[in-house]
Steps between C-alpha positions, in 0.01 A plus 500: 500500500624773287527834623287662276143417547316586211616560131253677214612406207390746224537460123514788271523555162516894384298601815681873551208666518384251810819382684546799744138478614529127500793564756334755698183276540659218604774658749249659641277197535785265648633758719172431700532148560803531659648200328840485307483495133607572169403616193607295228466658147596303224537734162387277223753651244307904461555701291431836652603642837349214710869395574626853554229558767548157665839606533459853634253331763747230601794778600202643771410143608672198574193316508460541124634255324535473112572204222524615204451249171743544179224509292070438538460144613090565620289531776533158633882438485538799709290380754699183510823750505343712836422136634830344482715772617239648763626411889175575700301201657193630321479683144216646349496546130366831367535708159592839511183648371333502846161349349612263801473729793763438751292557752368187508838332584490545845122274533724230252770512779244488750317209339760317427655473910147467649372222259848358453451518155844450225275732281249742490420639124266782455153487323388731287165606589449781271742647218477863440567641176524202266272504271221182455705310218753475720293409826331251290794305349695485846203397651496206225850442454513382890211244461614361171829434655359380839313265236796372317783525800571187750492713788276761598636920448252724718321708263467882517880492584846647413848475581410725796606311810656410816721192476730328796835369527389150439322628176749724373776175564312251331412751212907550416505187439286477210688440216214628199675781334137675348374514852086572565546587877123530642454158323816366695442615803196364510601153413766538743263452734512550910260696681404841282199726601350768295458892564217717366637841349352749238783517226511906420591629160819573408697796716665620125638379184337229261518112523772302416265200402281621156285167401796376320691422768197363711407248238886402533492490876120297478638262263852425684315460790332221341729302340685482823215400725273276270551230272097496425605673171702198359152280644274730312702475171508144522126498552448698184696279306252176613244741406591586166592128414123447605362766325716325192346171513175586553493711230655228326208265649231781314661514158545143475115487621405692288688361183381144553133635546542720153407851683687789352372783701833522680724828425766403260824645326665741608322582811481177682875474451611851599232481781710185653874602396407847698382313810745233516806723451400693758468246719850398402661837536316563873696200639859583324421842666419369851825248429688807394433700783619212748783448308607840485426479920764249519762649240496792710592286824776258330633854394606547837545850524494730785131641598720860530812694460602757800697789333517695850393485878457766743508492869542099501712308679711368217449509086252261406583230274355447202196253537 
């Protein structure tokens, strides 16, 4: 067993605004349990004084520790980062933003040794200050993809939660580069129990993750959990070839039979050459997108590059 009994492991990406409250909530928070721990930021490549701080804190505390990235690698490469290199027997992922109040950690660690659970992921029973487009379409984006995925993601959940030994072990040895974490844990599988929490607005700053990059994140997600998509293309391909013929079956119908009240020229062909390119170009697209899943993996490049460490053991190597 390692010495250090729980990790949080705590992306952030230009959070200076939230990283000294973020450290004051959750010292204060852990302090209380009385268990060992460490706080494990990993700076996703900022570019304002998010490192600075981090380091400034780390001088003060030997319990902060800091990975920095060369450059921004995203949200979910630094959580595999925090998880690879953190040494407690239980992590909890967190952002920095505090929208995930750490004061809930202590119930995961509670849940987690009385129901001898591997882990325990929060549920989001209310969202405060998101607005309803975005309530909506996260609300959606989970049952589309519980839908289309072979194994069941929780809905109403984030990357908030508590995750074992076992867990974290099995997770490093993953070998996907593009990484959705909630939808691997979950397929990990062992014994995971939920936790009811109100997610609060953010403590300052604005979100890293405009629409953009949530249509990204929704449609990587996908790709890597589903293959429905290359099903669905294929059945719009049978139906288009039976829309064809029995179109075909009507003109020729109504040729033999002499009727000439059938649209004609111009329109009837356009009409067709519209539908059944699009057809067409929908499956290259869903063929391009899986293909451009798999380029990415042959590549074989590293999910991150440390620049600089603080307060750990050893540099981290490149991963």
């Amino acid at each position: 067993m390692s010495e250090t009994e729980l990790s949080i492991v705590i992306p952030c990406y230009n959070e200076e605004l939230v990283i000294q409250e973020s450290y004051k909530r959750l010292t204060s928070v852990l302090k209380k349990t009385g268990v060992t721990y460490e706080l494990l930021f990993v700076n996703d490549g900022s570019s304002d004084k998010t490192e600075f701080i981090l380091g400034e804190l780390a001088k003060a505390d030997a319990c902060l520790k800091v990975i920095s990235f060369s450059k921004n690698f995203g949200h979910q490469n630094s959580v595999s980062a925090g998880l690879k290199y953190c040494k407690g027997n239980y992590a909890v992922i967190m952002d920095a933003d505090l929208q995930d109040p750490p004061e809930v950690i202590p119930e995961m660690l509670r849940i987690s040794k009385s129901e001898n659970a591997n882990v325990v992921y929060g549920v989001r029973q209310s969202r405060k200050g998101e607005s309803f487009f975005k309530l909506f379409t996260a609300k959606l984006f989970y049952r589309i993809l519980n839908r289309l995925s072979e194994s069941t993601i929780p809905v109403d959940t984030g990357d908030f939660r508590l995750v074992d030994r076992k867990v974290i072990d099995t997770f490093n040895k993953l070998k996907e580069k593009n990484k959705y974490i909630r939808g691997l844990i979950s397929w990990i599988g062992f014994k995971q129990c939920p936790v009811n929490y109100t997610r609060e607005e953010r403590f300052a700053g604005t979100t890293k993750f405009p629409f953009s990059k949530m249509f990204g994140f929704a449609t990587n997600s996908m790709l890597y959990f589903s293959k429905k998509p290359l099903k669905f293309a294929i059945l719009m391909g049978f139906f288009s070839i039976c829309l064809g013929l029995i179109y075909l079956a009507v003109s020729l119908f109504f040729w033999i039979s002499g009727v000439r009240t059938m649209v004609s020229g111009w329109t009837s062909l356009i009409v067709v050459i519209v539908f059944f390119g699009g057809v067409q170009l929908l499956t290259i697209g869903v063929l391009g997108q899986y293909i451009g899943v798999l380029f990415d993996e042959i590549k074989e490049r590293p999910e991150f590059i440390v620049s600089r460490t603080i307060n750990m053991e050893e540099q981290s190597e490149n991963e």
